[in-house]
N, C-alpha and C positions, 0 to 999 in steps of 0.2 A: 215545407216544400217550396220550391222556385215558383215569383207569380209572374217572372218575365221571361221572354225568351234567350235573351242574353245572360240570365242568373244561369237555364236552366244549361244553355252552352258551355259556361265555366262551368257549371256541376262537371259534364262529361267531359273535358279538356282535363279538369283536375284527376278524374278518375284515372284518366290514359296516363299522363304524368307521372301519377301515385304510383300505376304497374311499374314504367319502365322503371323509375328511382330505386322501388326494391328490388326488381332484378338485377340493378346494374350495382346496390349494396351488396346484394348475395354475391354477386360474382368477384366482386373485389373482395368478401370473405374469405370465396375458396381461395382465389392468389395467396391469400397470407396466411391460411392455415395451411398450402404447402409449404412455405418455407418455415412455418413453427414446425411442420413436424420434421422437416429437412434439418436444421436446427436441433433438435430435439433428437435425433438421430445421431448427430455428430458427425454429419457426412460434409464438410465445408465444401467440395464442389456441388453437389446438389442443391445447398443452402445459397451457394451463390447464384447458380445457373437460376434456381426457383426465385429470388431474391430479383435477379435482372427480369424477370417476367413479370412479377407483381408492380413492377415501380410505374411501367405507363398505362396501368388499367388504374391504381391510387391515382394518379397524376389526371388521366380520362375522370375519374372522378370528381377531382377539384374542377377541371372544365366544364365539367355537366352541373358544377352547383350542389351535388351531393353529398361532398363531402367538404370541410373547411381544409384550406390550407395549410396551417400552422399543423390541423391536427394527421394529416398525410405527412407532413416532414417531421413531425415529432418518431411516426411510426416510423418512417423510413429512418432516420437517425437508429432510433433503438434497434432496428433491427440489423440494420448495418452493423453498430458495433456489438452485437452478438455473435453474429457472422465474425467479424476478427476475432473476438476473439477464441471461436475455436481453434484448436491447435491440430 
């Protein structure tokens, strides 16, 4: 356990952090399991409309440090050309 007051600061600074990070994972979750299932559906406007909704909560993510970059524009790429190519 923390023998200083500043250790025991960071403890509870870290723990508030921990909440929002996984809520704001989970939430960028849901965003792209709508457009898998939109996707997955074969509905190309719904996959788009849901598609244009997930891209700035991923995006809010690499801003908030939760997520890497590279690995938000790989999602985004792949699921863009999913999205095309449905017919």
């Amino acid at each position: 356990m923390a023998n200083h007051k500043s250790a025991e600061k960071r403890i509870r600074q870290t723990a508030t952090r921990t909440e929002v990070n996984r809520a704001r994972v989970s939430r960028i979750r849901t965003f792209l399991k709508k457009v898998e299932t939109a996707i997955s559906s074969g509905n190309k406007a719904a996959a788009g409309e849901a598609f244009k909704e997930a891209q700035p909560e991923l995006m809010r993510g690499v801003s908030k440090g939760v997520l890497h970059a590279n690995t938000v524009s790989r999602k985004l790429s792949r699921l863009s050309s999913r999205i095309k190519a449905l017919a």
